[in-house]
C-alpha positions in Angstrom: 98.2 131.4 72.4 97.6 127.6 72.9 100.4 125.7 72.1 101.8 121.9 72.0 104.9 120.7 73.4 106.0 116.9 73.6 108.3 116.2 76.3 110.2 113.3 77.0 112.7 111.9 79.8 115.5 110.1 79.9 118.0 108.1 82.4 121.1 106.7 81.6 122.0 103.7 84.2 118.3 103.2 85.6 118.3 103.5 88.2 120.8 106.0 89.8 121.9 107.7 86.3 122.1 110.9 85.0 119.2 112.5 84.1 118.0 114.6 80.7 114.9 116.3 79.7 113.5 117.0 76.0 111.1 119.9 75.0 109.7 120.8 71.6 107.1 123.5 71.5 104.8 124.1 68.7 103.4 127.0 67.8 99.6 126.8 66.0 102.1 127.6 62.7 104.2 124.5 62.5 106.8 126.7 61.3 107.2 128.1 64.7 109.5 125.8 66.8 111.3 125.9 70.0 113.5 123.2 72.1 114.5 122.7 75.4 116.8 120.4 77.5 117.8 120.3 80.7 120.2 117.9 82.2 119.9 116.7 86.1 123.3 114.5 88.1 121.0 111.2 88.7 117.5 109.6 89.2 114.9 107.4 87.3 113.3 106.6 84.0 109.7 107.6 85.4 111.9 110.8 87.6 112.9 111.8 84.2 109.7 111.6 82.1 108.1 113.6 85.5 110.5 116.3 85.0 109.8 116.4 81.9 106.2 116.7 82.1 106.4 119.2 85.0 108.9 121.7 82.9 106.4 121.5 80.0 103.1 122.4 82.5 105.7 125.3 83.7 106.0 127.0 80.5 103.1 125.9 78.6 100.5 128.9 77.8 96.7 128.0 79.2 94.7 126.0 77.3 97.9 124.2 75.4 98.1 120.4 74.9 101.2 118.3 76.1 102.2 115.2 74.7 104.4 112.2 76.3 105.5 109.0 75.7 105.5 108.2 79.3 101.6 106.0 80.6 103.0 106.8 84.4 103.6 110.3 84.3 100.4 110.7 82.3 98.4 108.3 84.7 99.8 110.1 88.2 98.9 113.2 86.9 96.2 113.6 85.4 94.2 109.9 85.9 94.9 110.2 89.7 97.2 106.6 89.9 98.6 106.0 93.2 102.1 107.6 94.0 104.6 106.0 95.5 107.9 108.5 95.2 108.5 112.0 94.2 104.4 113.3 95.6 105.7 116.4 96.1 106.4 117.3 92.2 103.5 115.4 91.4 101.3 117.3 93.3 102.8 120.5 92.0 102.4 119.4 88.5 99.1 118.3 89.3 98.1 121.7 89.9 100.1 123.8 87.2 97.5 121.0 84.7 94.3 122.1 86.5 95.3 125.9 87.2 96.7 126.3 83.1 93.7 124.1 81.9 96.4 121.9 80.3 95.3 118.7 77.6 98.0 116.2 78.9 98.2 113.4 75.8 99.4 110.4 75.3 101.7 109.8 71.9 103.4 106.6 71.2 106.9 106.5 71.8 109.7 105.5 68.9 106.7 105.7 66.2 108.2 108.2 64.0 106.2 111.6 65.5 109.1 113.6 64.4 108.2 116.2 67.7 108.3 113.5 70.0 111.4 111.6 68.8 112.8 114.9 68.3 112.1 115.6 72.5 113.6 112.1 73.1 116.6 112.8 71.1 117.1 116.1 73.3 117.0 114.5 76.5 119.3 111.7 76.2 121.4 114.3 74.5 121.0 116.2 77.6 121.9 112.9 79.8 124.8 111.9 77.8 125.8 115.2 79.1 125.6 115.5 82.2 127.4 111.5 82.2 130.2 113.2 79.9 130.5 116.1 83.2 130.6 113.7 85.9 
């Protein structure tokens, strides 16, 4: 069953901080939620949102739709922008998009979508973290 997730990425220290990553996935019945986060030792802003985005393609079911915040992972992904740094994971979540037939989105960030600020909330969460560890 198609579902939406909004993911979001965060980095505490840009560059060269820790890394966190939020996941909320819809079900078609709104009542139907699920979260993840995943924390990572150090990296970037756009790393982050990447991550992110990639985790989401992993797990989303074919033919879902995947929201972010984030205009460059949207743009290297799915509009084809020029890559500089991390090709590799792009090109893999390239594919996963194309293979899963995935609607990639783009959603304002901070506007009050309660699943995206909720996936934002969930990954600096999961940086703070991974700070608190080190």
């Amino acid at each position: 069953m198609a579902q939406r997730l909004y993911c979001d990425g965060s980095c505490l220290g840009n560059p060269g901080g820790p890394m966190g990553i939020g996941i909320v996935v819809v079900d078609r019945r709104p009542s139907r939620l699920s979260e993840i986060s995943e924390s990572y030792p150090e990296g970037t802003n756009n790393l982050a949102e990447l991550l992110a985005l990639h985790k989401a393609a992993e797990i989303a079911p074919r033919g879902s739709e995947i929201y972010t915040d984030s205009d460059w992972a949207r743009g290297v992904v799915t509009l084809a922008w020029k890559v500089k740094s991390h090709a590799g994971l792009v090109s893999e979540t390239r594919r996963l998009v194309m293979e899963k037939q995935l609607v990639v989105k783009r959603v304002p960030g901070h506007s009050g979508n309660t699943f995206n600020d909720r996936a934002d909330f969930l990954a600096r969460e999961a940086a703070e973290s991974q700070k608190r560890a080190a």
